[in-house]
C-alpha angles and dihedrals in degrees: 000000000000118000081250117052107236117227141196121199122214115200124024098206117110110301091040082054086051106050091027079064091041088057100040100041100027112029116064088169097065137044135217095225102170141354139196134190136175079239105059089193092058088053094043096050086044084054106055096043086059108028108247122175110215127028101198123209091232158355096265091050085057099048083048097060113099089199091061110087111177131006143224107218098202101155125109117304095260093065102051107082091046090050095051095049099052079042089065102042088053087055103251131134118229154204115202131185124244146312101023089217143317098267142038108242090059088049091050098051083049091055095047095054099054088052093040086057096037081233118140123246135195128182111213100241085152096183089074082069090056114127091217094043091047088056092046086045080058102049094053088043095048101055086249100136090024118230112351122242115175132027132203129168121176125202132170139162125237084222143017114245121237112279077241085070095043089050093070104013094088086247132277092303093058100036101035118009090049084081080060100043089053091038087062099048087049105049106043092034105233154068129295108219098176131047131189124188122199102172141148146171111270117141114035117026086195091063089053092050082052088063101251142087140247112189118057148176112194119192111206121196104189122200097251090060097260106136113210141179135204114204108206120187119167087210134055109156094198082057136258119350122207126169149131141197132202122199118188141147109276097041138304135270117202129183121206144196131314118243132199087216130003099223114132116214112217123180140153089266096048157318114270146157141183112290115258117272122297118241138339097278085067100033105054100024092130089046093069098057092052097060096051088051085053095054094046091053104044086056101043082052099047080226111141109263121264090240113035130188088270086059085051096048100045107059083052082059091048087051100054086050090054087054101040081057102045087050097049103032098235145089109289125201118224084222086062085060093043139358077203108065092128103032 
């Protein structure tokens, strides 16, 4: 391998834009070597912000290129399964954004693919990479708060998406409580066997008629006997609103927003200060480059990758147990989902 990893980007929308500038701009360890994108003229404006060599016409140019060695699958969700797999039987290692696919079969012949070719493979779930939700990671981890008890993670958009979004996203749980999902998992360090949704339609009438939710309160019953909740809402007018508390036995540990400045306002009339920042693009900025550090170096090292394709399986598991619950008003197993949550 070169003393820099070379890398092709698939996909030049907004999250191909963030990490094509990561890994021009960030990462000197690593070139962006060549991208592709349904829309040649997005690729080619991506390109030339961040020097790229080589705008393909194509996924499968870039798998064919013996000088590519990993790839960013950065395209819509439906695609990914089908371009990891061709990834892997061209021989490169990949990071690919999440979720995998909507099912699990998908996912499982994805899967299948990467072992079958002894190439790495990382899902982006970015929030791991978080400086705050790695110290709260630690302090689980450590015994610093001694056994955990209670879990509660808040997140909520700025801004509900267009029903257009929500018609081929998979639906809040798979495009936006899946962070969750994976935060849990992360944070507490173990499984979650039991899911309740309670959920409605508060906030856009269009994304009910679309079939799907945008206000949630998830119930989570981990193995090891932590119950935790995730509180979704597509719309919080003060910005997006990320936090999480961890109550254990020998004390708690809480993040909370993150601000653009950190000036408090104080007056006769109140105490104030500047909302939190916007959006994700803002919010985890850092943690995007992290991850991709994390990758790079994963794959120069020959070292498994921090998030693997089981991370990536199981919160779409998760997922389709939200929404099993949601739609039958009960408890639901993950077992129920899948006899396969750790395979």
């Amino acid at each position: 391998m070169n003393s820099k990893l070379n890398i092709g980007i698939i996909g030049a929308g907004r999250i191909g834009r963030v990490h094509a500038e990561t890994i021009a701009f960030r990462l000197p360890e690593a070139n962006p070597a060549s991208i592709a994108d349904i829309n040649p003229q997005a690729a080619a404006a991506v390109a030339a912000r961040c020097g790229i060599a080589h705008v393909a016409t194509s996924a499968a140019e870039i798998f064919d290129d013996p000088g590519i060695d990993a790839v960013l699958i950065c395209s819509s969700t439906d695609t990914h399964a089908g371009l990891i797999v061709d990834a892997a039987r061209a021989g490169k290692h990949i990071f690919c954004e999440k979720p995998v696919a909507h099912g699990l079969e998908r996912i499982d012949e994805a899967l299948a693919a990467v072992e079958k070719a002894g190439v790495q493979l990382q899902i982006g779930f970015n929030r791991r990479f978080d400086a705050n939700f790695a110290r709260v990671r630690v302090a689980v981890a450590s015994g610093e708060i001694g056994t955990p008890h209670l879990m509660h993670i808040v997140s909520r958009d700025p801004a509900p998406p267009p029903a257009s979004y929500v018609k081929v996203s998979g639906g809040m749980f798979l495009d936006m409580t899946i962070h969750d999902f994976d935060m849990a998992r992360f944070l507490i360090g173990g499984e979650v066997e039991e899911i309740y949704t309670a959920a409605a339609v508060m906030v856009d009438p269009e994304i009910g008629a679309a079939g799907d939710v945008d206000t949630a309160v998830i119930t989570l019953r981990f193995k090891n006997g932590v119950i935790g909740t995730i509180d979704n809402s597509r719309k919080a007018v003060y910005g997006y609103d990320q936090r999480v508390e961890i109550l254990g036995s020998a004390g708690s540990i809480s993040t909370a927003n993150c601000y653009p400045n950190q000036a408090v306002v104080s007056t006769a009339e109140s105490v104030r200060r500047d909302l939190p920042l916007n959006f994700f693009m803002d919010r985890y900025t850092d943690s995007f480059v992290n991850e991709l550090r994390a990758f790079v170096q994963a794959v120069m090292e020959g070292k498994p990758t921090p998030v693997t394709g089981i991370d990536g399986r199981i919160p779409v598991v998760m997922a389709l147990a939200a929404r099993k619950s949601y739609d039958e008003r009960r408890p639901v197993r993950l077992a129920e989902i899948s006899s396969l949550v750790h395979a």
